[in-house]
N, C-alpha and C positions, 0 to 999 in steps of 0.2 A: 394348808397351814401357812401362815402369815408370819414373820417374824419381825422384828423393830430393832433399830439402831438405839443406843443408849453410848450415852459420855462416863468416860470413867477416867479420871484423871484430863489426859491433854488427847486421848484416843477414844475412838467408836468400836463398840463391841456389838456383835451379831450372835446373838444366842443356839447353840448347836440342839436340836432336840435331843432328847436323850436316845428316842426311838433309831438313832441313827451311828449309836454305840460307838462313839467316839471316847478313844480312853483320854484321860487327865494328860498332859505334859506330854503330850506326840505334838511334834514340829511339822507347819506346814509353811509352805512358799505361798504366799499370797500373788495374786495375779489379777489384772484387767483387761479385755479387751477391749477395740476400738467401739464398742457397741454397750459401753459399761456394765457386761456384765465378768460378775467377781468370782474366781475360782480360789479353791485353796491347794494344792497339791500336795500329796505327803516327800516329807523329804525322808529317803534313804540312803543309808550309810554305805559309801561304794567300798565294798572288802579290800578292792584292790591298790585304794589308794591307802587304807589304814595301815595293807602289810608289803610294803612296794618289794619286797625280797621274797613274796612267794612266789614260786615256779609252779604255774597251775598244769603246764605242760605234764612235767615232773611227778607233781600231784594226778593225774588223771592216766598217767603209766603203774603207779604204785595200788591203785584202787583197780585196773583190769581194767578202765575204760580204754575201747579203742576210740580212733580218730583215723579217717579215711584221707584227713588233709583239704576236702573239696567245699567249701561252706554253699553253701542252697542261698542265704538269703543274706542277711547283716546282721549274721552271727560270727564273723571272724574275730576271733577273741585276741587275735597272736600280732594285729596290728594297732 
């Protein structure tokens, strides 16, 4: 599958196949590499910065999760 740039206004649009179930009005971060090729990446809403007064510690005592305190990889959530 082949797709084409097209002017629309003062900008270039790249047509999304349908087949690739992209919904209407989701945000992505456009990107280049040194190699010109174009990604788009979906932007996600980080929870944490929306509610900067939740205590997820707090929250994950209330729900019965435990925590052993020892993170495995670069999941330390508490720095």
């Amino acid at each position: 599958m082949t797709v084409k740039t097209r002017k629309q206004g003062n900008s270039l649009m790249i047509t999304i196949p349908a087949s690739f179930n992209v919904k209407e009005n989701e945000e992505y971060k456009p990107m280049i590499d040194e190699n010109g090729i174009l990604s788009f990446i979906p932007v996600h809403e980080n929870v944490y910065e929306a509610n900067k007064d939740y205590d997820f510690r707090s929250a994950m005592k209330e729900m019965g999760i435990g925590d052993n305190g020892n993170p495995i990889g670069k999941e330390d959530a508490w720095k």
